[in-house]
C-alpha positions as CSV (number, residue, x, y, z in Angstrom):
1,X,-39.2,12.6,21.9
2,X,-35.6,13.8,22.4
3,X,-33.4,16.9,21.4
4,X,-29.7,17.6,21.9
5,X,-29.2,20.6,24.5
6,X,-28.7,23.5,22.8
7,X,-25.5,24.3,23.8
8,X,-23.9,21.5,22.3
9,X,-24.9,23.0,19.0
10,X,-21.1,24.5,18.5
11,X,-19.7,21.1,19.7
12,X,-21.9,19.3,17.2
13,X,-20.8,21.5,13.9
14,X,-16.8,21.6,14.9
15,X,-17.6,17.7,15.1
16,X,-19.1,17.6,11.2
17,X,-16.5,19.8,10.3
18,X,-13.4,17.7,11.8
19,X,-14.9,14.4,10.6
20,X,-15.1,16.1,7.1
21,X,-11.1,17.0,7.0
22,X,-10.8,13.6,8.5
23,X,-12.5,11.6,5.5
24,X,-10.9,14.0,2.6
25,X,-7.3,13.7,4.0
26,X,-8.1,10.1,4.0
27,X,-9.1,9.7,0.7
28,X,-6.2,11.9,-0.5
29,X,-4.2,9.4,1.1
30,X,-5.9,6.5,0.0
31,X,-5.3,8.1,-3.7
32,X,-1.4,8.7,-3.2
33,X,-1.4,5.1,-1.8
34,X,-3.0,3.4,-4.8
35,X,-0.9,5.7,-7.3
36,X,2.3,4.4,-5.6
37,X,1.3,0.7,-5.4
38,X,0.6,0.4,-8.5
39,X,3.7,2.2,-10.2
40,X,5.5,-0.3,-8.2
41,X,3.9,-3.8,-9.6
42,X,3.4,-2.1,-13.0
43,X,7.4,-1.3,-12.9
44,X,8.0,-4.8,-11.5
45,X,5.7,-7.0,-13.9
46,X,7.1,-5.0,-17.1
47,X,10.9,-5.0,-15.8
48,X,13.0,-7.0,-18.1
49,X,16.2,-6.9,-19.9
50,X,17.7,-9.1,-22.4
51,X,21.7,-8.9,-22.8
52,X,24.5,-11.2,-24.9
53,X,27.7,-12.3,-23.6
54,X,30.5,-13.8,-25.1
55,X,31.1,-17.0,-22.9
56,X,33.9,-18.8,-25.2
57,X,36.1,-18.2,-28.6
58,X,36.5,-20.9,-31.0
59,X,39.7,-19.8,-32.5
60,X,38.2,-16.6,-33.4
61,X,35.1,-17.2,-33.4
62,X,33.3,-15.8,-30.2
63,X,30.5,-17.7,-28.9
64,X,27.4,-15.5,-27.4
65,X,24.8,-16.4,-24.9
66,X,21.9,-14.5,-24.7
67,X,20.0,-13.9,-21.7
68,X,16.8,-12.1,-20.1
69,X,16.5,-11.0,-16.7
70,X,13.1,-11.2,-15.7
71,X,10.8,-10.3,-12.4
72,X,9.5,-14.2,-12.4
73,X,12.5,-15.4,-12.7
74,X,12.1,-15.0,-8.6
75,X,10.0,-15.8,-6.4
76,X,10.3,-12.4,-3.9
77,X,9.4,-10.7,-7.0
78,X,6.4,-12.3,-7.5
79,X,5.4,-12.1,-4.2
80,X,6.3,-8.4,-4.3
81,X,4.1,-7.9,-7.3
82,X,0.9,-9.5,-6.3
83,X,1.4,-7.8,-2.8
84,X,1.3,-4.3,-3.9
85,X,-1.3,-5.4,-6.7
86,X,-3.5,-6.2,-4.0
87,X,-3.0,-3.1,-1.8
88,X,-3.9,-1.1,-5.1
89,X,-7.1,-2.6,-5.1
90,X,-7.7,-2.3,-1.8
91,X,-7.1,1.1,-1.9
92,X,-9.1,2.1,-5.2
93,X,-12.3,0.2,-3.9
94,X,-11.9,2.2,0.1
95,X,-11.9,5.1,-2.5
96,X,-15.1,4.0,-4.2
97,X,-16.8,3.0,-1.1
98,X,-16.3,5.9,1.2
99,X,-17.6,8.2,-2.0
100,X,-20.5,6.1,-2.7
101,X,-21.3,6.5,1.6
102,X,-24.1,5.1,3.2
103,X,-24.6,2.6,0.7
104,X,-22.2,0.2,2.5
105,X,-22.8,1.0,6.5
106,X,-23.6,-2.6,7.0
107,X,-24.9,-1.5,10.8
108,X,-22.4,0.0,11.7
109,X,-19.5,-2.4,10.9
110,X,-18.3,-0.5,8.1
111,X,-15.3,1.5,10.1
112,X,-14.0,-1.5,12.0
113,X,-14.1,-3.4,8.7
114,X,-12.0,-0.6,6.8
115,X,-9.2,-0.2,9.8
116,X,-9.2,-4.3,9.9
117,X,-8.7,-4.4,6.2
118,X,-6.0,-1.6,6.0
119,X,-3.5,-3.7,8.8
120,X,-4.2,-6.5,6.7
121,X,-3.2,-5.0,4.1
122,X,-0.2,-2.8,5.5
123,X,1.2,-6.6,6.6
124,X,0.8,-7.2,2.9
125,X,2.9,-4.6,1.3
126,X,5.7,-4.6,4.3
127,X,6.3,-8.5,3.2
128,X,6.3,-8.0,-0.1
129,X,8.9,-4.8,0.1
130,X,11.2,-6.5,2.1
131,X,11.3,-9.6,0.2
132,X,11.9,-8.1,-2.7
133,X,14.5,-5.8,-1.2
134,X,16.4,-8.4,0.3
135,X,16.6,-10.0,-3.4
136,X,17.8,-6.7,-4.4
137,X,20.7,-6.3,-1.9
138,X,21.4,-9.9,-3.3
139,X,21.7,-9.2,-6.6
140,X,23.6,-5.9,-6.2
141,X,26.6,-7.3,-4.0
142,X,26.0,-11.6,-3.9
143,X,26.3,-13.7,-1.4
144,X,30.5,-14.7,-1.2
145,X,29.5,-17.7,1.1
146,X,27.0,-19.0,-0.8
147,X,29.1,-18.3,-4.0
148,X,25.8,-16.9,-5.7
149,X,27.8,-14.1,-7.8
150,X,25.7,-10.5,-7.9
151,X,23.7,-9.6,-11.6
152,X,23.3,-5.9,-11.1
153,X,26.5,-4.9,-12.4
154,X,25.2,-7.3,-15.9
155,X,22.2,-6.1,-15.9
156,X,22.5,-2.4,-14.7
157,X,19.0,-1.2,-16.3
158,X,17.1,-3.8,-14.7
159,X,18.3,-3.8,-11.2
160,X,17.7,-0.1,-11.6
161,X,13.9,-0.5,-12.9
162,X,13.3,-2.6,-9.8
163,X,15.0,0.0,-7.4
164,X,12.3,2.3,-8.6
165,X,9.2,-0.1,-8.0
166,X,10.8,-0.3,-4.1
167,X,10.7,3.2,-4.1
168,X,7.1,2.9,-4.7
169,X,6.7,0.1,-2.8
170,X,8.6,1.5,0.0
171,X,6.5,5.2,-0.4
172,X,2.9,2.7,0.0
173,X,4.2,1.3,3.0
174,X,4.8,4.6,4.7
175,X,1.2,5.7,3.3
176,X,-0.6,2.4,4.4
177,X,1.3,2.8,7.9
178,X,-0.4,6.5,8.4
179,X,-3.6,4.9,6.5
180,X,-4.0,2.4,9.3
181,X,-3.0,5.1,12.6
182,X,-6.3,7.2,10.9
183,X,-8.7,4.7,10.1
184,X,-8.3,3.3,13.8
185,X,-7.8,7.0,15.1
186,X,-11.1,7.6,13.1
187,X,-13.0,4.7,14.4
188,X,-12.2,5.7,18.1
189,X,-13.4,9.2,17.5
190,X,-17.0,7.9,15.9
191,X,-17.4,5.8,18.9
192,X,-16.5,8.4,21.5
193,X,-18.7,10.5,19.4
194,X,-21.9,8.1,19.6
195,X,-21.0,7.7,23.1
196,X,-21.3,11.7,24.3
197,X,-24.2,12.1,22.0
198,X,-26.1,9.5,23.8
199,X,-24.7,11.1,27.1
200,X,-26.2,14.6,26.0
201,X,-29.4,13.7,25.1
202,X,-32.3,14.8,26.8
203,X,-35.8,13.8,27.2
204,X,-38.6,16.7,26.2
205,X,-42.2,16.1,28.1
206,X,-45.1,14.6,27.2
């Protein structure tokens, strides 16, 4: 048989209680992480804006073109949209399995699968921000060398929409970033944990 030495006793419940604040501020970040991911692909995705010109006159007849500005109309966009889809997930089902608990231990390769999964997925949502706002900076001033003429001051509500879903985007990113510093942080305390536990444990005789 074996027993931890008594005097650990006060070590052992500051331990429970630290790893307790640990897990809810994660999930609290997890939650503000998801919430902000997906405002910003549900902005994106449902961004549009459909305006008319007047291109020519025939005598005095005008001539109108009408056109809709759309989020996959580019490509950045797209990406930017499926990347912070993704990172929703990832978050929402972190969420589900950290409440459901033991269930998915998998021996002990549940922690370094969650901090692997959340750099994976902070690389994710850092392309797909900066993608989309280097589309953005595009579309607000142009690109004189390239003669590609700017869009935002045409369509104003759009460009402002997709401002919005950076924001978001932008807000994930910083969440993912402290996401990540915990999970490994947490990960490195569980070990050193098991390690000092194993250290402190004493034999009882026969």
């Amino acid at each position: 048989m074996a027993l931890q030495s008594g005097e650990k006793l006060p070590m052992f419940i500051g331990h429970v209680w630290s790893k307790q604040k640990r897990r809810w501020t994660l999930l609290g970040l997890r939650l503000l992480a998801f919430l902000a991911a997906a405002a910003a692909t549900l902005v994106m995705v449902l961004n549009k804006q459909t305006k008319t010109f007047v291109v020519a006159t025939i005598g005095t007849t005008p001539v109108n073109l009408t056109l809709t500005a759309k989020f996959h109309h580019t490509p950045a966009f797209v990406f930017f949209a499926i990347a912070n889809g993704l990172v929703s997930i990832h978050n929402l089902v972190m969420i589900m399995v950290d409440l459901l608990g033991s269930k998915f231990d998998y021996k002990g390769f549940q922690l370094p699968m969650i901090a692997s999964l959340d750099m994976l997925n902070l690389a994710l949502v850092s392309g797909g921000a900066n993608a989309a706002a280097f589309m953005a900076e595009l579309g607000k001033n142009g690109n004189s060398h390239a003669r590609w003429d700017k869009i935002c001051d045409k369509f104003g509500a759009y460009c402002d929409r997709g401002a919005g879903a950076l924001i978001a985007s932008f807000l994930a990113l910083a969440l993912m970033l402290v996401i990540s510093f915990l999970s490994i942080l947490n990960l490195k305390l569980v070990n050193s944990s098991s390690h000092n536990s194993h250290n402190n444990i004493i034999a009882l005789p026969n």
